[in-house]
KOLFILUM-48478 format. One record per residue (C-alpha): residue number from 1; x, y, z. Coordinates in nm, 4 decimals, decimal comma. Each point is the difference from the previous one (the first is absolute). Layout:
+-----+----------+----------+----------+
| num |        x |        y |        z |
+-----+----------+----------+----------+
| NUM |        X |        Y |        Z |
...
+-----+----------+----------+----------+
This chain:
+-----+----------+----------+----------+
| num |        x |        y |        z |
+-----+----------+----------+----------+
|   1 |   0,3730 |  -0,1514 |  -2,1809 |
|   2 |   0,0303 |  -0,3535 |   0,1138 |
|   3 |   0,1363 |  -0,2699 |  -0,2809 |
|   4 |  -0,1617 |  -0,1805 |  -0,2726 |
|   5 |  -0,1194 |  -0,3466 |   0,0281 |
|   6 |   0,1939 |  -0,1805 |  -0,2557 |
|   7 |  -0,1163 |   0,0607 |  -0,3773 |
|   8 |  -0,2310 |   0,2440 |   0,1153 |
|   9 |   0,0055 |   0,3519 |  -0,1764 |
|  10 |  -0,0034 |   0,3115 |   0,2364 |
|  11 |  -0,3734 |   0,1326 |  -0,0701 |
|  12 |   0,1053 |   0,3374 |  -0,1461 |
|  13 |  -0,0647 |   0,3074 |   0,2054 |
|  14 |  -0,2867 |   0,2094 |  -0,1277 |
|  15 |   0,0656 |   0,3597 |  -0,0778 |
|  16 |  -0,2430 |   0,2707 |   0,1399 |
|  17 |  -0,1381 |   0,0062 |  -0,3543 |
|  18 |  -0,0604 |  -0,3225 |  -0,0102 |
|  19 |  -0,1651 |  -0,0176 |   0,4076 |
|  20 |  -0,2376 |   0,2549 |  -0,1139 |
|  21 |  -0,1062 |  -0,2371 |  -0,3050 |
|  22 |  -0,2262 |  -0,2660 |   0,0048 |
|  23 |   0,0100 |  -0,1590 |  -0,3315 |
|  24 |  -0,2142 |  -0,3759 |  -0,0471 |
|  25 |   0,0933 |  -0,1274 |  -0,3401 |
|  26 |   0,2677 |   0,1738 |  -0,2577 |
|  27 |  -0,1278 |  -0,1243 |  -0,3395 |
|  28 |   0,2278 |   0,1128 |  -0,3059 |
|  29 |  -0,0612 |   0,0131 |  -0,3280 |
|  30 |   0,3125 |  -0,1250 |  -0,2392 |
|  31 |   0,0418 |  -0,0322 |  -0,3824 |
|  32 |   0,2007 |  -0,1783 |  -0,2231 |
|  33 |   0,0969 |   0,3172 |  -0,2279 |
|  34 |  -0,1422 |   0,3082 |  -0,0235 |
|  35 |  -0,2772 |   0,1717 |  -0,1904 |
|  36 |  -0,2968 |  -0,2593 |   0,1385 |
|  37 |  -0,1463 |   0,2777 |   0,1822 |
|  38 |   0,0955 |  -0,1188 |   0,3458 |
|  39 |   0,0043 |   0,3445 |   0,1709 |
|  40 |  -0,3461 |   0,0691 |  -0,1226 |
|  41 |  -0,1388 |  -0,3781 |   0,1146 |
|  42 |   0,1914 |   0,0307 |   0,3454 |
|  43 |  -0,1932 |   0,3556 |   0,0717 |
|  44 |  -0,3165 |  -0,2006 |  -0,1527 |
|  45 |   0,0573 |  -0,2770 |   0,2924 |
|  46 |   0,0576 |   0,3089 |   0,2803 |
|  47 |  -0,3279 |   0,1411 |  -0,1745 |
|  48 |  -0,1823 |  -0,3203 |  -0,0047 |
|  49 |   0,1002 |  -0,0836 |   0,4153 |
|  50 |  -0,0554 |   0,3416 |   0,0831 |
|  51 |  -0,3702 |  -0,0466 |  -0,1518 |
|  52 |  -0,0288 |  -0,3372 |   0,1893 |
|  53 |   0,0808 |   0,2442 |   0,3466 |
|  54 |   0,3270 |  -0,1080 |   0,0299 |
|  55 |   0,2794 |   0,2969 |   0,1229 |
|  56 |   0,2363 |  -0,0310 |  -0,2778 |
|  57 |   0,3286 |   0,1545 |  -0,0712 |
|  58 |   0,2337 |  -0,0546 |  -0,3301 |
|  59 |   0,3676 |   0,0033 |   0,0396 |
|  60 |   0,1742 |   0,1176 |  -0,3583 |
|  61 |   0,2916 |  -0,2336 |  -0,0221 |
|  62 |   0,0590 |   0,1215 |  -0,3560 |
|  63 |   0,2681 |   0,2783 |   0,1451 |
|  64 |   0,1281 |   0,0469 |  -0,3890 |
|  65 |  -0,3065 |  -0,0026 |  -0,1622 |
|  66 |  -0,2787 |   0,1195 |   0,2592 |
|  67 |  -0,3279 |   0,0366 |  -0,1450 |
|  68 |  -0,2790 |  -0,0353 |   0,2903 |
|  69 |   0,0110 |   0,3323 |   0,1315 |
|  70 |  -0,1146 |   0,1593 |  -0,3392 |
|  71 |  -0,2697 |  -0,2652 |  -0,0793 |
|  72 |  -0,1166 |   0,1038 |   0,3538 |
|  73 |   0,0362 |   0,3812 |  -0,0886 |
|  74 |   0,2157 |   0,0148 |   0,3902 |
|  75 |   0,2956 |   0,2517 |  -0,0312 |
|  76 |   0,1877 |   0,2318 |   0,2882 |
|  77 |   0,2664 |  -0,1694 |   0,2629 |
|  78 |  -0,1199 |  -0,2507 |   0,2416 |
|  79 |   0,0209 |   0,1379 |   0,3706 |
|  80 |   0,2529 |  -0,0634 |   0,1995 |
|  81 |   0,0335 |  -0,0535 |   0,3942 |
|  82 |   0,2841 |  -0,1171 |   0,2088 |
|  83 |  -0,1742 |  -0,3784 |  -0,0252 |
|  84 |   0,0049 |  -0,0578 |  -0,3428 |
|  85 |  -0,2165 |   0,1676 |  -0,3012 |
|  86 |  -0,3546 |   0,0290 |  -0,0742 |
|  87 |  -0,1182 |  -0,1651 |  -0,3110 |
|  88 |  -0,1993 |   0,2469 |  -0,2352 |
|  89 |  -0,4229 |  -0,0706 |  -0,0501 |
|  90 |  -0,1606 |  -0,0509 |  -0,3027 |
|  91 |  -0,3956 |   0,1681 |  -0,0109 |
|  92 |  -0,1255 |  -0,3356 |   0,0804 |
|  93 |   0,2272 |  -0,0366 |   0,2919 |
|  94 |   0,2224 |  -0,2895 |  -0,1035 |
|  95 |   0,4105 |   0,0908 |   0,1487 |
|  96 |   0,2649 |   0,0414 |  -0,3010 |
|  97 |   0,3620 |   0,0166 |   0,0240 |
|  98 |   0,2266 |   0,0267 |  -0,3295 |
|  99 |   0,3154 |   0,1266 |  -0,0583 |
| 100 |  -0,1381 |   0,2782 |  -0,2237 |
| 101 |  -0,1598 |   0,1537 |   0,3402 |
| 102 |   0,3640 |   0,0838 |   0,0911 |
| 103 |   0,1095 |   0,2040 |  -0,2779 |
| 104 |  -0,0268 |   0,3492 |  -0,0013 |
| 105 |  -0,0634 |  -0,0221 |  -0,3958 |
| 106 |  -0,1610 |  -0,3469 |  -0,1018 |
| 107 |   0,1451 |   0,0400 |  -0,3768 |
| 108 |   0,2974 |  -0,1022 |   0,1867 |
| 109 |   0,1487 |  -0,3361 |  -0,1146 |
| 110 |   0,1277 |  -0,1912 |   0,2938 |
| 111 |   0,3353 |  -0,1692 |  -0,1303 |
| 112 |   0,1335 |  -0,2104 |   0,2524 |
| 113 |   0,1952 |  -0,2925 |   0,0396 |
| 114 |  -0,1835 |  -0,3404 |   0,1439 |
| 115 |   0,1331 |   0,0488 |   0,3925 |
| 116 |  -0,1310 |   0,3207 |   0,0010 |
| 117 |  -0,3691 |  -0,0879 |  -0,1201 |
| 118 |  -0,0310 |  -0,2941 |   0,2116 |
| 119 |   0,0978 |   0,2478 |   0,2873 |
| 120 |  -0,2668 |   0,2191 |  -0,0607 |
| 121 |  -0,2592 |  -0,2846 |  -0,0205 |
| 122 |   0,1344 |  -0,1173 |   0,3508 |
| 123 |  -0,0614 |   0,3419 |   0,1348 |
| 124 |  -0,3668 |   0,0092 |  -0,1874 |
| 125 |  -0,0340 |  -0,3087 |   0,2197 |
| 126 |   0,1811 |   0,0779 |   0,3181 |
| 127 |  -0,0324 |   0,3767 |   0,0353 |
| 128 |  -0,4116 |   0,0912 |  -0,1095 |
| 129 |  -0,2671 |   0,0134 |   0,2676 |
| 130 |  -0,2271 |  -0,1596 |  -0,1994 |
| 131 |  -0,2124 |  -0,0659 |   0,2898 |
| 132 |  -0,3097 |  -0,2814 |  -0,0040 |
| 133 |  -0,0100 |  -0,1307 |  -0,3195 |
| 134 |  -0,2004 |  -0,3252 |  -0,1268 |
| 135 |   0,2325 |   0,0111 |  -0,3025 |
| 136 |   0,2851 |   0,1327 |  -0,0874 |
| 137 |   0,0124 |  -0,0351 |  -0,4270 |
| 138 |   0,3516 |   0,0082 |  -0,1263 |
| 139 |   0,0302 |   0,0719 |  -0,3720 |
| 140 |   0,3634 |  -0,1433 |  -0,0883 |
| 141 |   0,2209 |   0,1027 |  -0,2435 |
| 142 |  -0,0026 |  -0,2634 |  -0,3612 |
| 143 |   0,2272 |  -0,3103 |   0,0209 |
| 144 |   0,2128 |  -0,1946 |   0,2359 |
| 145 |   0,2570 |   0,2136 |   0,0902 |
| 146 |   0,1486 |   0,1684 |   0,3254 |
| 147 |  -0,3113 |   0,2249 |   0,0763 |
| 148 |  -0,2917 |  -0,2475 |  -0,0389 |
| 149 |   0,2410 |  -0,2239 |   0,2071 |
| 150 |   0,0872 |   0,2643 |   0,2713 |
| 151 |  -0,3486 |  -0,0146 |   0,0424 |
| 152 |  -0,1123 |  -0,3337 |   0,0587 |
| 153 |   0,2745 |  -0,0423 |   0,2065 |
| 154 |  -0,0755 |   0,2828 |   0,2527 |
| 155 |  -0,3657 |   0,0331 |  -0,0130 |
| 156 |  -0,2516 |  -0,2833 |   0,1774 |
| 157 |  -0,1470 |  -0,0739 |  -0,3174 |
| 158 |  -0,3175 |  -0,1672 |   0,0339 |
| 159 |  -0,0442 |  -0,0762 |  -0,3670 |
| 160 |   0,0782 |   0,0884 |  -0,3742 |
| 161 |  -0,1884 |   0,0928 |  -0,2442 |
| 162 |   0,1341 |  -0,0471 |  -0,3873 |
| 163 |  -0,1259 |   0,2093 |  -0,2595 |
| 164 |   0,0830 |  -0,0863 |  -0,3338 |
| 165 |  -0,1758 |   0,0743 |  -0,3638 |
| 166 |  -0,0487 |  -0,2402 |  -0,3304 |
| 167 |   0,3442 |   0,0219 |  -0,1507 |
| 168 |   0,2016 |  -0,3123 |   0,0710 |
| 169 |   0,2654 |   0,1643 |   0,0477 |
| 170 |  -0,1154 |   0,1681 |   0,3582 |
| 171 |  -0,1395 |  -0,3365 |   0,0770 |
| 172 |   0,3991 |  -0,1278 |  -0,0348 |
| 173 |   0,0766 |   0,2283 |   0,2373 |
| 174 |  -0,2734 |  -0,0440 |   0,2223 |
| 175 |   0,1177 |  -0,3735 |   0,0502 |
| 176 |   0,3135 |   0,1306 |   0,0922 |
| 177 |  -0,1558 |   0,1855 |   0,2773 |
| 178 |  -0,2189 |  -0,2390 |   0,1586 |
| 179 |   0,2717 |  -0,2536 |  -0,0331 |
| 180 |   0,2686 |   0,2800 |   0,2183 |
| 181 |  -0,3223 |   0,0300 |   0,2141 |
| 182 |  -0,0500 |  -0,3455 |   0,0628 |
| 183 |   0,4003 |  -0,0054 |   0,0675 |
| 184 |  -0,0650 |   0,2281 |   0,2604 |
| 185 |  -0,3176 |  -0,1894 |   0,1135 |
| 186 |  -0,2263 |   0,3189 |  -0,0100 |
| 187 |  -0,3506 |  -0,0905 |  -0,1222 |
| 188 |  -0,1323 |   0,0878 |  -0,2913 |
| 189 |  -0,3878 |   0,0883 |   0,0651 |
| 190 |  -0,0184 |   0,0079 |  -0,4057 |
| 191 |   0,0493 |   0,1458 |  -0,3187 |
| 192 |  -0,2175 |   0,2888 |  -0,1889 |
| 193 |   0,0341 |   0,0409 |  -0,3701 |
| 194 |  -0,0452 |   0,3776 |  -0,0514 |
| 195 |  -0,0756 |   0,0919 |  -0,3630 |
| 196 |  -0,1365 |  -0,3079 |  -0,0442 |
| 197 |  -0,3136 |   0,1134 |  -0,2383 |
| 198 |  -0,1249 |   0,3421 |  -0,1527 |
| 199 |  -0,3516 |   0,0140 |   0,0097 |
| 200 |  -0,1533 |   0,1813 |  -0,3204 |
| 201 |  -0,2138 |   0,2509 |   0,1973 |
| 202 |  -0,3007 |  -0,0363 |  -0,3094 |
| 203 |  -0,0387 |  -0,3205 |  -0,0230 |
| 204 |   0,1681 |  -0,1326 |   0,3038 |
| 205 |   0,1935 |  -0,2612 |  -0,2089 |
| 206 |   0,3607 |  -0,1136 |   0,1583 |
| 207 |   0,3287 |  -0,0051 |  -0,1755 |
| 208 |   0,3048 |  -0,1482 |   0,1208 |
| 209 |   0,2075 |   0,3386 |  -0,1236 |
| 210 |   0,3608 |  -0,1459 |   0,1155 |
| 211 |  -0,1150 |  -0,3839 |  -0,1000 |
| 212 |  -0,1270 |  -0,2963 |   0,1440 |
| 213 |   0,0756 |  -0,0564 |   0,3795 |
| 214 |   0,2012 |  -0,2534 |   0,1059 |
| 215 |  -0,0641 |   0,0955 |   0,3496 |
| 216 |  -0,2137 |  -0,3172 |   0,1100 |
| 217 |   0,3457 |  -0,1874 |  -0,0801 |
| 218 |   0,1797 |   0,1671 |   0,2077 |
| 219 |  -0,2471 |  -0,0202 |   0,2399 |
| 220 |  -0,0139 |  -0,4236 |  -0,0035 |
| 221 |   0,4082 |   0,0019 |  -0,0450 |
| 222 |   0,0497 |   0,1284 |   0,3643 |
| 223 |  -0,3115 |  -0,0368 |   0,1310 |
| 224 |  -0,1206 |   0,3398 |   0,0829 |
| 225 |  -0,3334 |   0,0984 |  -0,0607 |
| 226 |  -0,1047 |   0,2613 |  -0,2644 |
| 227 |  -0,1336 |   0,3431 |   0,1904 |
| 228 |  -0,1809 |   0,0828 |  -0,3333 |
| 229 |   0,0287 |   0,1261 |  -0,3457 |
| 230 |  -0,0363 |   0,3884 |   0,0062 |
| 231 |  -0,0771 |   0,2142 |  -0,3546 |
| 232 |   0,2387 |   0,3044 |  -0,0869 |
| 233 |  -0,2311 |   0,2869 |   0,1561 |
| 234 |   0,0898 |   0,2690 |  -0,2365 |
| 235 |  -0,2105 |   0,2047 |   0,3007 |
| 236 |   0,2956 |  -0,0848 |   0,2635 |
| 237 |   0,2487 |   0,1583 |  -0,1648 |
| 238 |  -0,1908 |   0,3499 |  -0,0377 |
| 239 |  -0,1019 |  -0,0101 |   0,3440 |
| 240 |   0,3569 |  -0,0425 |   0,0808 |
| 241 |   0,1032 |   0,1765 |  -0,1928 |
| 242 |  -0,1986 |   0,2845 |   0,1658 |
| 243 |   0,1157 |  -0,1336 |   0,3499 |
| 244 |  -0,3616 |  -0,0951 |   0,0727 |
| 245 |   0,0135 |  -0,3882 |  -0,0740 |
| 246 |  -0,2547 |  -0,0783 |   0,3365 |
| 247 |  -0,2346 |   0,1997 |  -0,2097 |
| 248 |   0,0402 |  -0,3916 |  -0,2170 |
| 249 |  -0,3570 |  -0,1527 |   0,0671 |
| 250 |   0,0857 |  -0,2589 |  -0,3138 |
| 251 |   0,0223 |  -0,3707 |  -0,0968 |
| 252 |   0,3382 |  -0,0289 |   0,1465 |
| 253 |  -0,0975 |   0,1078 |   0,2740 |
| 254 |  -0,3464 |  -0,2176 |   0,0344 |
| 255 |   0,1909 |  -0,3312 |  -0,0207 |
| 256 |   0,2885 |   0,0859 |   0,2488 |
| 257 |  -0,3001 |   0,0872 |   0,2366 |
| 258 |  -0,1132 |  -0,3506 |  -0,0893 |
| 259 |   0,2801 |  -0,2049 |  -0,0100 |
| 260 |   0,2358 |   0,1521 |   0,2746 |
| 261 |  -0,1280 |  -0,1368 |   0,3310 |
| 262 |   0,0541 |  -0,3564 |  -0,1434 |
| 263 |   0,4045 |   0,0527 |  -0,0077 |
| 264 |   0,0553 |   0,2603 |   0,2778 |
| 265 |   0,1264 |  -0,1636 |   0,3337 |
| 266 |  -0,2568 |   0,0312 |   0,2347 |
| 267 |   0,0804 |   0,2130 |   0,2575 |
+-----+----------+----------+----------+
């Protein structure tokens, strides 16, 4: 190991997991507070790239509150070799890792302190083959605190994405996000407003159930561009529900096919 030119950071060594990986862009998915449906949208963007014929795998950073393996319907342990582990596959091939793969019961609560979860995230990082993957979707725990920032400081991210819904209050939060993002100068491809609309399924007439969006606001404030404004699916949650949500063939699901390649890095 020879020295470091001056101010230069050591590139860190690679584990094995992480030789036998090939990931291009790490795109994660963050809220302000919870209940916006972010776990659902961030399978609905591994659904949507996996459609497009992208390789996609989605990293559960939510180690307290993991929800992706069930909306998949993925259970049992992940293998395990003396390079790293294998991430489970969904039925339409897309690679999932959660914390809920790891218990042997997944009523289990996890109750752990902060260092502990932002260990485990580092080892969802460090220690999965997750092999060649066009993206890697990370679907963050709500907020600002240590696990969404354990994250974005260890992971390559390539971009945000902020989901928020119609109630001011998440879109006070959300500022507080993109303004910590903007700290960290990770760009923010956009924001989605989830919930945004229930269509009446007679008559096809929208109502703003949690109020009139303020999103476009936000949007000008900071200067991020709006992904799109995406109903409350009442169909999402059954499928989900059901572990069978890339059965979805709805609106949601039409407009992130749509609007997606605008904000994704290109490769």
């Amino acid at each position: 190991g020879g020295s470091c030119p001056s101010g230069a950071a050591a590139e860190p060594q690679k584990t094995q997991a992480q030789q036998l990986s090939n990931i291009k862009n790490v795109i994660v998915v963050m809220s302000g507070k919870g209940g916006v449906g972010k776990s659902s949208f961030s399978s609905l963007i591994a659904i949507a790239l996996q459609k497009m014929g992208k390789k996609v795998g989605i990293l559960d950073g939510d180690i307290t509150g993991p929800s992706i393996p069930k909306l998949f319907g993925v259970k049992g342990l992940p293998e395990v070799s003396e390079y790293g582990a294998y991430p489970l596959k969904s039925k339409g091939d897309i690679s999932i890792m959660s914390m809920n793969l790891m218990l042997q019961n997944e009523e289990e609560p996890v109750v752990w302190r902060g260092p502990v979860i932002s260990g485990v995230i580092k080892q969802f990082w460090e220690e999965v083959i997750w092999g060649e993957l066009d993206y890697l979707v990370v679907d963050l725990p709500p907020g600002t605190g240590d696990a969404p920032l354990t994250i974005l400081q260890t992971l390559p991210v390539s971009g945000v994405i902020v989901v928020t819904s119609p109630q001011d209050l998440s879109n006070m939060v959300v500022r507080k996000g993109i303004k910590m993002l903007e700290m960290m100068k990770i760009p923010v491809l956009g924001i989605a407003e989830n919930m945004s609309y229930f269509e009446c399924p007679d008559c096809g007439k929208q109502v703003n159930i949690f109020g009139e969006s303020k999103v476009n606001e936000t949007c000008q404030k900071y200067q991020v561009p709006l992904m799109g404004k995406f109903p409350l699916d009442p169909e999402i949650s059954r499928l989900g529900d059901l572990g069978q949500i890339e059965e979805y063939h709805g609106k949601v699901l039409d407009i992130l096919a749509e609007n997606l390649p605008d904000f994704l890095p290109q490769e």
